[in-house]
TIVO-358664 format. One record per residue: residue in one letter; x, y, z of N, C-alpha, C, O, CB in turn. Coordinates in steps of 0.2 Angstrom, whole numbers, plus 5000, padded with zeros to 4 digits. Glycine has a CB too. Layout:
N
AXYZXYZXYZXYZXYZ...
//
This chain:
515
X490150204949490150164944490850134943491350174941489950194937X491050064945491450044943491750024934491349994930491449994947X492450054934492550064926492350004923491950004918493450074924X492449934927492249864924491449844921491249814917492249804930X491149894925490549904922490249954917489649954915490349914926X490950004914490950024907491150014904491750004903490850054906X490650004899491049994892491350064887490950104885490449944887X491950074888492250154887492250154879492350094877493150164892X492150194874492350224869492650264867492950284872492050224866X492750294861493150374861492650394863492050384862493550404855X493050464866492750534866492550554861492850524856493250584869X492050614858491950634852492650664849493050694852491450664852X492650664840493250694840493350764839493950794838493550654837X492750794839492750864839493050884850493150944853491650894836X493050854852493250844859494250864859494550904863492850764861X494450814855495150794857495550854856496150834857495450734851X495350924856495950984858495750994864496051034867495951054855X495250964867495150974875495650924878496050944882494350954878X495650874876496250834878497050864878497450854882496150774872X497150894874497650924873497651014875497851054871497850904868X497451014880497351084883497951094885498351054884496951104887X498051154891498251194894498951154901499551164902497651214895X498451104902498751034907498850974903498450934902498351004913X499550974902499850914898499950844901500550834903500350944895X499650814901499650744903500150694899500150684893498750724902X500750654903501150624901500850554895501150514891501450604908X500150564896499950504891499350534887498850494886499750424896X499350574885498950614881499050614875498550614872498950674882X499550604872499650614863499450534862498950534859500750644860X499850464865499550434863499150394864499050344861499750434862X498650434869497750424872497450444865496950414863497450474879X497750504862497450534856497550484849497050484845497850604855X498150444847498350404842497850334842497750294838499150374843X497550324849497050264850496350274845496050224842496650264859X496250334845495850344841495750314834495250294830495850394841X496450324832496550264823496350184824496250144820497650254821X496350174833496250094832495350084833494950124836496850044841X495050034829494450004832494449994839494949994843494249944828X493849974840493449944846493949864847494149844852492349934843X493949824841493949774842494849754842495049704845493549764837X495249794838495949824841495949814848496049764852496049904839X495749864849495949894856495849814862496149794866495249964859X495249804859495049734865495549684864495849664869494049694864X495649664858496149594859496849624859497249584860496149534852X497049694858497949694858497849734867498349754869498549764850X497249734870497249764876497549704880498049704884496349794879X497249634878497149564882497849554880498249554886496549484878X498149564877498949554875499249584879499249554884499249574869X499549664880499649704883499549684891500049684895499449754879X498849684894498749664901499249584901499649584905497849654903X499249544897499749484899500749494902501249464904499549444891X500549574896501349574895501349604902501749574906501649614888X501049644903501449684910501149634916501249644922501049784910X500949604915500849554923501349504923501349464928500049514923X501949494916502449464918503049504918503649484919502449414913X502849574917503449604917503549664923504049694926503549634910X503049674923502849734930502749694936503149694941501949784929X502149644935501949614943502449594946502549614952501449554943X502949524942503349494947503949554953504149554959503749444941X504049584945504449674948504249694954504649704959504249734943X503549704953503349724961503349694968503349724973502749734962X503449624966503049574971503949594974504049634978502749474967X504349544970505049524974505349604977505749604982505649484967X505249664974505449724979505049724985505349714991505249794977X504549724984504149734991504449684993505049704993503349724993X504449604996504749554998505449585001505449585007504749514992X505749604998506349624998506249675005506249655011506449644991X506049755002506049785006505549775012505849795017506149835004X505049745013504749725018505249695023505049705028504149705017X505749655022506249615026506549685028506949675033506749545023X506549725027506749775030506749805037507149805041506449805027X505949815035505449835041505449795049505449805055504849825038X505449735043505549665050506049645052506149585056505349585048X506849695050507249685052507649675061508049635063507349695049X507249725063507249775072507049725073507549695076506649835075X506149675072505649635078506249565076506449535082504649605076X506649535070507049475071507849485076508049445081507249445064X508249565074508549565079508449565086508949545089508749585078X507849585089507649595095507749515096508149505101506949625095X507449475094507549395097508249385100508349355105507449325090X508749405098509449415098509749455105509449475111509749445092X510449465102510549515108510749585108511149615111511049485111X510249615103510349675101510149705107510549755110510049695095X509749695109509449755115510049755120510349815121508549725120X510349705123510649715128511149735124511349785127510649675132X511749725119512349735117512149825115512649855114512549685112X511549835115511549905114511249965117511050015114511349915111X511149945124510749955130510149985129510150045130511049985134X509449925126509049965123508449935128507849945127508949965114X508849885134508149905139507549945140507550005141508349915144X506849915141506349945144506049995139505749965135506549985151X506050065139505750105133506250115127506250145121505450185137X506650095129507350125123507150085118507150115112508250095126X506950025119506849975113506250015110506150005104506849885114X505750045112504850065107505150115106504950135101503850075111X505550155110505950215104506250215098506150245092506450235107X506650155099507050135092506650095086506850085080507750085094X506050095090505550055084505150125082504950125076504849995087X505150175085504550225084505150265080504850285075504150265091X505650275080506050335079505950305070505650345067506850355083X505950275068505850245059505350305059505450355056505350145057X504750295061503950325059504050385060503950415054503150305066X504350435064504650495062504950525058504950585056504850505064X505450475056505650495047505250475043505350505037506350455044X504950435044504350395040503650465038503350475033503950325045X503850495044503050555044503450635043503050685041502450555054X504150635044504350675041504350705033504250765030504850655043X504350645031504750665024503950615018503950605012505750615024X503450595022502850565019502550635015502350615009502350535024X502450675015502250705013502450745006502050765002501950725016X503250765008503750785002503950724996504250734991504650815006X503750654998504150614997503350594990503350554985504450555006X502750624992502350594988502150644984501950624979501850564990X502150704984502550794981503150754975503050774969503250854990X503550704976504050704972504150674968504450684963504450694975X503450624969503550564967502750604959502550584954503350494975X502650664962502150684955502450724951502150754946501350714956X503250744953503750794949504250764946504450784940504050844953X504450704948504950654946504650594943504150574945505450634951X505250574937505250494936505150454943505450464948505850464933X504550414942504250374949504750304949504750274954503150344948X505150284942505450214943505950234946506250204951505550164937X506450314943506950324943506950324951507350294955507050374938X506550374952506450404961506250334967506550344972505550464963X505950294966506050224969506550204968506850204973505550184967X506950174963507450124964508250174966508650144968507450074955X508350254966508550294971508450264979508950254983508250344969X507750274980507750274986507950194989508250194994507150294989X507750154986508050094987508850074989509050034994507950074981X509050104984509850104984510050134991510350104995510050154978X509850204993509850244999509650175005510050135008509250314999X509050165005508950135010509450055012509750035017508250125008X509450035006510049995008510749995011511049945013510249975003X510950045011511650065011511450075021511750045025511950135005X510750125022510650125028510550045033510650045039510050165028X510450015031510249935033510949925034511149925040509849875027X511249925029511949885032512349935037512749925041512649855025X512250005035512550025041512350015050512550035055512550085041X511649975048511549965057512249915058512449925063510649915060X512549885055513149845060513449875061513849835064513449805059X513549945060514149965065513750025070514050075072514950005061X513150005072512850045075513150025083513049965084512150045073X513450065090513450035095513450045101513750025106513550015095X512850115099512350135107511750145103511550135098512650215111X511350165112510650175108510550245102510150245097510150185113X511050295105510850355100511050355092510850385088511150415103X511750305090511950285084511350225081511350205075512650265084X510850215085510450145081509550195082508950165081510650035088X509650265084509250295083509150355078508650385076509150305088X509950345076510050425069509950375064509850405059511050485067X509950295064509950265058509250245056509050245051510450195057X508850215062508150225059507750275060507150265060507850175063X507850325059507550385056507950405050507750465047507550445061X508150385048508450395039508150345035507950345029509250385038X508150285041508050245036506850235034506550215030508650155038X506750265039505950295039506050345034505650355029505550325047X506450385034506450445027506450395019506050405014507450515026X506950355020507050315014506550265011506550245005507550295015X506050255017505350205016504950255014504550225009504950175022X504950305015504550345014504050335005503550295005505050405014X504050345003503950334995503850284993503450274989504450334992X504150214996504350164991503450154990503250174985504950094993X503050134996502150114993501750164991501150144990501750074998X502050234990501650264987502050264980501650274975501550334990X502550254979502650224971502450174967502350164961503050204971X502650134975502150044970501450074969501150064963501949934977X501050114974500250114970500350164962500050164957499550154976X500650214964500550274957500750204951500450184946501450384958X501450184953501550144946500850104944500450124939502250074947X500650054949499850004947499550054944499650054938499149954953X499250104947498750164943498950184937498550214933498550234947X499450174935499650204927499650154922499650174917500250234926X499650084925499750024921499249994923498949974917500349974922X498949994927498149934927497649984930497650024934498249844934X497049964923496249984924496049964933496249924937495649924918X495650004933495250034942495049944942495349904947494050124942X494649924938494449864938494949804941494749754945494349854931X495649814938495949784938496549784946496849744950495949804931X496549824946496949884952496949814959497449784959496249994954X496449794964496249774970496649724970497049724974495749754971X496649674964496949594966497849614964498249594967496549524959X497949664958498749674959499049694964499549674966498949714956X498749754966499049774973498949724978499349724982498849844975X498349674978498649624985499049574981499449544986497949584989X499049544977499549514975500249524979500549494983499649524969X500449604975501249634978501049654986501549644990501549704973X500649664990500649674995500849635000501149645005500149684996X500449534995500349485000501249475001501549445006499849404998X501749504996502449484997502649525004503249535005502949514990X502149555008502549555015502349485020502549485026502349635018X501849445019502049365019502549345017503049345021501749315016X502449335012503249315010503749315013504049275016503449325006X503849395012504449415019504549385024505049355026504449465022X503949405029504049355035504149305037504449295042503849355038X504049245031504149175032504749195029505149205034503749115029X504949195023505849225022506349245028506849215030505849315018X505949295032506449345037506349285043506849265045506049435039X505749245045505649225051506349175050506749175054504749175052X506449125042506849075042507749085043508149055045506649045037X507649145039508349205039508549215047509049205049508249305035X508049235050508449245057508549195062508849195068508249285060X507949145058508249085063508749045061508848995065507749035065X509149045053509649025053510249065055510849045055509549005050X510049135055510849175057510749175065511249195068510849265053X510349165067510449135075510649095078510749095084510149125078X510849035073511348975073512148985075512648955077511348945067X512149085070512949095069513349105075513149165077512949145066X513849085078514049085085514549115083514649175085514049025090X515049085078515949065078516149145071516649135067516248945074X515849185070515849235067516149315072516149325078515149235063X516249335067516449405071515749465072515749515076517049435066X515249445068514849485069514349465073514249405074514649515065X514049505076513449455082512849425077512849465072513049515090X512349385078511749355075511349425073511349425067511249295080X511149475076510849545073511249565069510949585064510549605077X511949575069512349615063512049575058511649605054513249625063X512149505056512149465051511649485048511649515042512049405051X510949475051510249485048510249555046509849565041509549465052X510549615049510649675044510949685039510749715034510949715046X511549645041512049645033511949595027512349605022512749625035X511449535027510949505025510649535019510849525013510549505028X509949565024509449575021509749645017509649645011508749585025X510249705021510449755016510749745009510749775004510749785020X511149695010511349685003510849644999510949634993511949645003X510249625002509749594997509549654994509349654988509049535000X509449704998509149774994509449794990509249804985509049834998X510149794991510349834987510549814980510849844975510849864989X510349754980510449714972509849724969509649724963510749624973X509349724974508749714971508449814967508149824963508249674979X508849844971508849904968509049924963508649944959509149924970X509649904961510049924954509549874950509349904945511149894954X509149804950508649784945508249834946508549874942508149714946X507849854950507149894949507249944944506849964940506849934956X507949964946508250024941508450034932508550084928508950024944X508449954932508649934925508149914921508149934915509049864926X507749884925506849854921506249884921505749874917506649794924X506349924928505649974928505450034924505950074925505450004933X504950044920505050104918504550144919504050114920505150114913X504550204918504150274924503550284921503250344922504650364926X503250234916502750254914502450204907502850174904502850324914X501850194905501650154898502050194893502150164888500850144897X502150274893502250284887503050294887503250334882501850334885X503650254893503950254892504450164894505050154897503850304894X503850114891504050054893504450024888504049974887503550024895X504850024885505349974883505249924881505449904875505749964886X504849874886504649814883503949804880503749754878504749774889X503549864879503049864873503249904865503749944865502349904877X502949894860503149924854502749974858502449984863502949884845X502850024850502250094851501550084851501150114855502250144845X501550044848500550024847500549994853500250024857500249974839X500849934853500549934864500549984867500149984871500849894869X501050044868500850084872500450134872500150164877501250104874X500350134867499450164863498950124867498750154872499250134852X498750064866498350024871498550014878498149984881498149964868X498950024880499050014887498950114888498550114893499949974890X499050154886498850234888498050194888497850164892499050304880X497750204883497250194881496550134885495950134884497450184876X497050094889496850054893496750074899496150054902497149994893X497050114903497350154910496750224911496650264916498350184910X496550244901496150314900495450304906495250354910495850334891X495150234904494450244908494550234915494150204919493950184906X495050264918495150244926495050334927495250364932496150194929X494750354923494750424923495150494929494950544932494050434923X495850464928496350514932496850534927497250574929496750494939X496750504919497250534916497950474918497850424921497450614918X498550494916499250454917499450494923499150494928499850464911X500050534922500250594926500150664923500050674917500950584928X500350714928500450784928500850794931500650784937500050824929X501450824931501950864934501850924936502450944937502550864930X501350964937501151014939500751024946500350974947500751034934X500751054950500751054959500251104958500351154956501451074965X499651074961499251124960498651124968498151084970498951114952X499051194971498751184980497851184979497551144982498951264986X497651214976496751224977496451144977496051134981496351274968X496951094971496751024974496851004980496351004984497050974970X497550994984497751004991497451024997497551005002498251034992X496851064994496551094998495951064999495651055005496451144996X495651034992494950984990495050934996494550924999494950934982X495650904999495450845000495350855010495550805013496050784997X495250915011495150945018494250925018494050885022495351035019X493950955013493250925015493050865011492450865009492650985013X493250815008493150765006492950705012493350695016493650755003X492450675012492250625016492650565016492850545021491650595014X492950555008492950495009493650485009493850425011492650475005X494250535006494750555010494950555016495550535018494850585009X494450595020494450585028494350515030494850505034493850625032X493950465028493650415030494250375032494350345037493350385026X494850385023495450325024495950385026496550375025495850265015X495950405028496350465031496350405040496750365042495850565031X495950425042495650395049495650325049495650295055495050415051X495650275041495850205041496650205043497050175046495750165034X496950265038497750245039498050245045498550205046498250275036X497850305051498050295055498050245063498350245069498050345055X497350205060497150165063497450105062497550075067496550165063X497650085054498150035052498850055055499250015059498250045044X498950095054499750115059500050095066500550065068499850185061X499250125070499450115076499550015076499949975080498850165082X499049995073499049905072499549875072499749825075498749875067X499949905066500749875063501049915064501049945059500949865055X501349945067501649965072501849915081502349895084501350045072X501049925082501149865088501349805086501649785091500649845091X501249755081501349705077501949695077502249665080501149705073X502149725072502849715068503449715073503949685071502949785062X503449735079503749755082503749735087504249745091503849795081X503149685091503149655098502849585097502549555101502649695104X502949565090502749505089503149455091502849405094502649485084X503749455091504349415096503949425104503649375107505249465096X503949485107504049505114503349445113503449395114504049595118X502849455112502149435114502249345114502049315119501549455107X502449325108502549255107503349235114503249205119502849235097X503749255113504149245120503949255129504249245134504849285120X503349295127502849315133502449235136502249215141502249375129X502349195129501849155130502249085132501949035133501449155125X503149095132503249045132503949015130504348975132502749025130X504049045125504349005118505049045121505149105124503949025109X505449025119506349075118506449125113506049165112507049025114X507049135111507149195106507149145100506749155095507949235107X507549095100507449055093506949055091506749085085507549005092X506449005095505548995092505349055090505249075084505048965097X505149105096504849165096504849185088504349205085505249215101X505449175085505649205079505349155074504949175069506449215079X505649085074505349025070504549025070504249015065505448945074X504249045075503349035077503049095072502449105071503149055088X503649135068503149225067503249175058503349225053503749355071X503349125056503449085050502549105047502349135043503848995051X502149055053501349045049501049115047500649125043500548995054X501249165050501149255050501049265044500549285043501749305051X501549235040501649255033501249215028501049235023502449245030X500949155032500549125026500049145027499649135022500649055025X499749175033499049195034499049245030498649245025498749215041X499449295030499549365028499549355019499249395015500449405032X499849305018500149295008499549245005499549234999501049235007X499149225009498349195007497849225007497449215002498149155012X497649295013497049315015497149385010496649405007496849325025X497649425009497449465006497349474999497049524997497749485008X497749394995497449404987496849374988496649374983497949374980X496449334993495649324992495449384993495049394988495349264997X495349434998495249514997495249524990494649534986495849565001X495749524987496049574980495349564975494949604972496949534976X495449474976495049414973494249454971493949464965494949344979X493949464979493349484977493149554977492549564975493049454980X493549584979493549654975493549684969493349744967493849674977X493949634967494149654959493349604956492949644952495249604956X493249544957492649524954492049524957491449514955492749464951X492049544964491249564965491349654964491749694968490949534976X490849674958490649754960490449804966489949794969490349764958X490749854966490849894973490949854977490349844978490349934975X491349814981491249784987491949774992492149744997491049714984X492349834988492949854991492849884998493049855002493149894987X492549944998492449945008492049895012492149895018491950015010X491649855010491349805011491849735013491649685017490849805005X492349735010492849695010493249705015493449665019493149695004X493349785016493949805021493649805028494049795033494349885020X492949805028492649805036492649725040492849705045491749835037X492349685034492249625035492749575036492749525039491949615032X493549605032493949575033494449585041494849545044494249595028X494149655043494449675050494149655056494449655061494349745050X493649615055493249585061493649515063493649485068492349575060X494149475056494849425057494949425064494749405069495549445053X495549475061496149485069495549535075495649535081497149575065X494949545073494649605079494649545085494849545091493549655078X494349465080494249425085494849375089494749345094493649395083X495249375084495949365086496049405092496149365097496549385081X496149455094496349505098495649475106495849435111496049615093X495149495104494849435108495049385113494949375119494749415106X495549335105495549275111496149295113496249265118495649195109X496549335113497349365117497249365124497349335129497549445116X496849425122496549455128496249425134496349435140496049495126X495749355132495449335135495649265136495249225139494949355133X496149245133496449175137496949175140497349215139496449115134X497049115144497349105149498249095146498349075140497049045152X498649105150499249095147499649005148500248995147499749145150X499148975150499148905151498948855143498948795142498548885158X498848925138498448895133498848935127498648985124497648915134X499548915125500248945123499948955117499949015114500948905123X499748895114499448885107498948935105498948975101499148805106X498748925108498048965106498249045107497949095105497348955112X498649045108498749125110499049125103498749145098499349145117X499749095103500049095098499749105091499949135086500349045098X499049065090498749075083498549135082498549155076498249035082X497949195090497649205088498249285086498149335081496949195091X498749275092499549315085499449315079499149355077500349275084X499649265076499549245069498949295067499149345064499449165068X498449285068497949335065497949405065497649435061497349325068X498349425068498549485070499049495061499249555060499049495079X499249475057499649495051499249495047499449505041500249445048X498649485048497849515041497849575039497449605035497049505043X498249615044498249695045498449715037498449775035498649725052X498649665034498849695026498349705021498449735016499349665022X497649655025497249665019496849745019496849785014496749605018X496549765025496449815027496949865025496649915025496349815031X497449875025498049925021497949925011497849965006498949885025X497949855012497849865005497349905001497549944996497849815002X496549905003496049895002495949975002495550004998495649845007X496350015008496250065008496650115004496550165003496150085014X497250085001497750094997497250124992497250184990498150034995X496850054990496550054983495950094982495750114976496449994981X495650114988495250164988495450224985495150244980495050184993X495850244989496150314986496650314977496650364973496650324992X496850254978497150254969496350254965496250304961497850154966X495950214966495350224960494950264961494650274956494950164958X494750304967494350354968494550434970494150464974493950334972X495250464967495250524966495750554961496350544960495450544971X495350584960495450624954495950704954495750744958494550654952X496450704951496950764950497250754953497150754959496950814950X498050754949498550734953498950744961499150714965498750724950X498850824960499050854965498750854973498950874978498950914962X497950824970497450804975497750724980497750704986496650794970X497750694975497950644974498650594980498650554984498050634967X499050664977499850634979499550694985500150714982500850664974X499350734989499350754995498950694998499250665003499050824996X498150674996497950614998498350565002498250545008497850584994X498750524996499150494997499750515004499750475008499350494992X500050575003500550575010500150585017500450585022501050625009X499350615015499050615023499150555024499550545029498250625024X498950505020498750445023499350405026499250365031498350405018X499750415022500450365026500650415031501050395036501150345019X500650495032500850525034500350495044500550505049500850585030X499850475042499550485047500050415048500550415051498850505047X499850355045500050295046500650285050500650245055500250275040X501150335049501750355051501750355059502050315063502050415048X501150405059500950435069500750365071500850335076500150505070X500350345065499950275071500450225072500350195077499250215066X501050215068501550155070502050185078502350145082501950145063X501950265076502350295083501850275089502150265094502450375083X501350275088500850265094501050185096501150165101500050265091X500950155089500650095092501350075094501250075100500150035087X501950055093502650025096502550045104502750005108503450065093X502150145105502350125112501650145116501650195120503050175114X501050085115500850085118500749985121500249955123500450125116X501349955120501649905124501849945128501950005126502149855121X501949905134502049955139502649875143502349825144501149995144X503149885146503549835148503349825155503349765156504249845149X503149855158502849845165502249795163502049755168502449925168X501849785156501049755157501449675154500949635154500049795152X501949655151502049605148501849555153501949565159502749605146X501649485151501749485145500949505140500849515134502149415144X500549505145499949525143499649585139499149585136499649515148X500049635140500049715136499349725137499049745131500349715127X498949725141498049735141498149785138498049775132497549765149X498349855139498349925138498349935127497949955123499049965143X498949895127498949905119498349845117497949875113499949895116X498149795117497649745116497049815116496849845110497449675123X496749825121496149895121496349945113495949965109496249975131X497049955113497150015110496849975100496549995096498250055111X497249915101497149885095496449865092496249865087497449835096X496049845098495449835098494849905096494549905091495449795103X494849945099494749995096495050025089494650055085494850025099X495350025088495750035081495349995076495050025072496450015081X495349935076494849895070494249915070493849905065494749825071X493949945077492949965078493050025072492650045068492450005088X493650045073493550125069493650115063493250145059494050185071X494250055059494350045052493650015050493350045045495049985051X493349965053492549975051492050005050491650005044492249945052X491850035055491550095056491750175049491350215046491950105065X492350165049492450215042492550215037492650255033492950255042X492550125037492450115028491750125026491650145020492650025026X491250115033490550095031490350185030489850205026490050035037X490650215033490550285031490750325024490550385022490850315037X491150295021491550295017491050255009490950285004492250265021X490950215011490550185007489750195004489550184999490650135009X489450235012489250295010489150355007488550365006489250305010X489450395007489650455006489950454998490050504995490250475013X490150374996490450374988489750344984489450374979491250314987X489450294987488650264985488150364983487950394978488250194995X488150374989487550444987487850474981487550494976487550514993X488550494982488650544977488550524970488450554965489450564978X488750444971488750414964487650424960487350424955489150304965X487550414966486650414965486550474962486250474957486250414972X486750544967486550614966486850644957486650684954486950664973X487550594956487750634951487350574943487150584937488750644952X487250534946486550514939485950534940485650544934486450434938X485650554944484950584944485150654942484650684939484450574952X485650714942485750764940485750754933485550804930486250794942X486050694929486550694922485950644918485850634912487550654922X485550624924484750614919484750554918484350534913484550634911X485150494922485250424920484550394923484450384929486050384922X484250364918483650334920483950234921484350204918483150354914X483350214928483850154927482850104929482350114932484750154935X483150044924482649994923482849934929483449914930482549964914X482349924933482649864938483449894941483949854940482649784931X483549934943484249964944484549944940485049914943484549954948X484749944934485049944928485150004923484650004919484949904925X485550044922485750114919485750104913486050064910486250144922X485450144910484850154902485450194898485650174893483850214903X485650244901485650314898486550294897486850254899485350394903X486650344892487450334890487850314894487850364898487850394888X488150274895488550264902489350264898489850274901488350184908X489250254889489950254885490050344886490550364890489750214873X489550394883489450444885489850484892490250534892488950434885X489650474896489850494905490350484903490650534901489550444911X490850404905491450384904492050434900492650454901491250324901X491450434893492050464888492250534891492850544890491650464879X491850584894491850674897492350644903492850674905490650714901X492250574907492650574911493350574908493750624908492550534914X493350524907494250514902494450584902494950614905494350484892X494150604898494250684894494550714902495050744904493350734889X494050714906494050754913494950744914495450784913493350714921X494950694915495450654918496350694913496950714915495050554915X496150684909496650694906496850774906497450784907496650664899X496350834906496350874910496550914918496650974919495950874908X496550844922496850834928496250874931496350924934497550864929X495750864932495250884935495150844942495150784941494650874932X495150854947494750834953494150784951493850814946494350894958X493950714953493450684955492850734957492250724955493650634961X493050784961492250814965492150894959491750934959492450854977X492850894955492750964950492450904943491850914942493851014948X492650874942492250834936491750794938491850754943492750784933X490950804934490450774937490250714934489750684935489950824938X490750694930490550614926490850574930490750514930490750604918X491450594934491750554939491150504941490550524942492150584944X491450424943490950394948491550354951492050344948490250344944X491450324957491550314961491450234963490850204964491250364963X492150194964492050144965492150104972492550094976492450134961X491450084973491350084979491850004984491750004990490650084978
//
């Protein structure tokens, strides 16, 4: 049951000391004060409140990501340059120095989403931020391969977090309903980036008469774009609705109160392994468990041989770099239409991530299978290859609206990037310099990789559809013409409650499951 499709009320209020049990939830007391407001309160100061934070939260998200994704893309623009050779990163040296990120990246994924359910989440993000910036601009004085290998494994420790932050922040501020199109919104800002970054390094490749070479620049660049952009995230974000600044009290009453029917509660600062454990037999955790690392190994080959591939077909270091510009608009178009109809067609979120993956499957296709007399065409069906965000998003969002307790949740969470992590180590080094410019070997690896991200959403979508089936024919919901009769304000309300308790999704049986 997708939350959009209930209409949530209070809990009874002989109920509300269950609310305030044992496990104290960060938005509990005033989840409890909502109770003073009507039905009809709640709905128009809710419409208010959602306006406020999509001018004060969303843009926030968008321009970090943006930001730090020029990050990531900073290796594939220096590469156009002359980093490889001024740093003798010939042959496997260079899918090392791309892979060694993903090891600090899978290092510290799983302490890094541990931290992120003990600590302030704005405070702990715009920290790492700061960190990470300072690592960026030290690549310009990096100058061997092993000083430009100690800096991208710190700076993968310092990624670590940042998108399991942006999702925990959306889940505390926007309804399950609401949840798909925000997070691709801020997602599509790694388009953005790349047409940003594609244009940034094709004008700091002009730079000749300077003392630093064209790659120091685009380090020392984009790092100081971080680090300004840090100290904002630091100033304006805040670690939670019942600790936002820019709402009075009574909005943060209805923004608590708005985030209740997403039935996980706010947060809990409390680590509790028996959940940690839940998500070993979970289907549908396994499912995006085995999407993430199928996404990894994708962007990982991507992000980082999209130069080699486009100079494979033809083009120089400048273009190579100029050509990876439309990247970003495929990428900053296709994934808020994803968001689009996830958020307003019901259940249709895994249904969205398979069908969106067969894009780039058939992209990959034409690679593979045309000729290199046919530059263009290659070139585009590259381009298609940067959709790989909507599939990341989609499965993001699976896991933010369909699991329950937090402790469950933030291990979820760092499998999934943790695996992500391995798939991007994979995928940098299955290019192989010997098969350029054609890379058959990594094309097979890619192409399999999408059969599987479809293949496990549809399993996934499964496995959440029955349960949602099994747990209304147990709780007696009779349905006319498939339309559900029986309390569904009822169900909802035991959920919340669940929720604020910190229960598991598979420990609370009013949970439902958004498909």
């Amino acid at each position: 049951m997708d939350s959009k499709d209930a209409k949530v009320g209070h809990p009874p209020a002989v109920e509300k000391d269950v609310v305030l049990g044992e496990t104290r939830d960060i938005g509990a007391d005033l989840y409890v004060e909502a109770e003073q407001l009507s039905t009809e309160e709640l709905a128009s100061e809710g419409a208010k409140v959602l306006r406020i934070l999509d001018w004060r939260i969303l843009p926030i998200l968008y321009v970090t990501y943006v930001i730090q994704y020029l990050d990531k893309l900073s290796l594939n623009y220096a590469s156009a340059y002359s980093l490889i050779p001024d740093l003798g990163l010939e042959g496997q040296r260079y899918s090392w120095v791309a892979a060694i990120f993903n090891f600090g990246y899978l290092f510290w994924a799983l302490p890094a989403n541990l931290l992120i359910q003990r600590l302030p989440v704005a405070k702990y993000m715009g920290g790492m931020l700061l960190i990470w910036s300072v690592i960026v601009i030290a690549h310009i004085g990096a100058k061997n391969y092993a000083g430009i290998l100690v800096l991208r494994f710190l700076l993968g420790m310092a990624e670590a977090g940042v998108s399991p932050c942006m999702m925990t922040i959306t889940s505390m501020f926007y309804k399950r309903s609401e949840q798909p199109l925000r997070m691709a919104i801020w997602l599509s800002a790694n388009g953005m980036a790349t047409m940003i970054g594609a244009l940034l390094g094709f004008g700091l490749g002009h730079s000749h008469n300077t003392v630093l070479h064209s790659w120091q620049l685009i380090f020392l660049t984009i790092g100081l774009l971080n680090f300004v952009t840090g100290n904002v995230f630091l100033a304006v974000m805040p670690d939670s609705p019942s600790s936002a600044r820019f709402l009075s009290h009574r909005q943060r009453v209805v923004a608590v109160q708005r985030v209740a029917e997403n039935m996980i509660g706010v947060k809990t600062r409390e680590i509790k392994p028996r959940q940690a454990l839940e998500n070993l037999h979970d289907v549908k955790v396994l499912s995006c468990a085995g999407i993430g690392i199928a996404c990894g190994v994708i962007n990982g080959g991507v992000s980082n041989f999209a130069s080699s591939l486009i100079k494979g077909y033809g083009f120089n270091g400048l273009y190579a770099t100029l050509l990876q510009l439309p990247t970003g608009a495929f990428e900053a178009a296709v994934v808020p239409i994803c968001g689009l109809v996830a958020t307003y067609v019901p259940n249709s979120r895994c249904l969205v991530l398979a069908i969106v993956s067969l894009i780039p499957f058939g992209g990959l296709l034409g690679i593979r299978f045309t000729s290199l007399d046919h530059r263009w065409t290659l070139v585009g069906c590259t381009w298609l290859q940067y959709i790989i965000g909507a599939p990341v998003i989609i499965s993001w969002n699976l896991l933010a609206t369909n699991i329950g307790g937090h402790t469950k949740r933030a291990v979820a969470n760092g499998l999934w990037f943790s695996l992500y992590a391995a798939g991007n180590v994979a995928g940098a080094n299955i290019f192989f310099a010997r098969e350029a410019p054609r890379y058959y070997s990594a094309l097979a690896g890619l192409l399999a990789c999408y059969a599987g991200i479809i293949v496990l959403s549809l399993s996934a979508y499964a496995a959440m559809w029955w349960e949602n089936a099994r747990r209304d024919a147990v709780a007696g919901v009779a349905t006319v013409d498939g339309s559900p009769q029986l309390a569904r304000d009822e169900i909802a309300s035991r959920a919340i409650l669940d929720g604020f308790n910190d229960l598991t999704d598979m420990e609370s049986k009013h949970f439902r499951y958004a498909l």
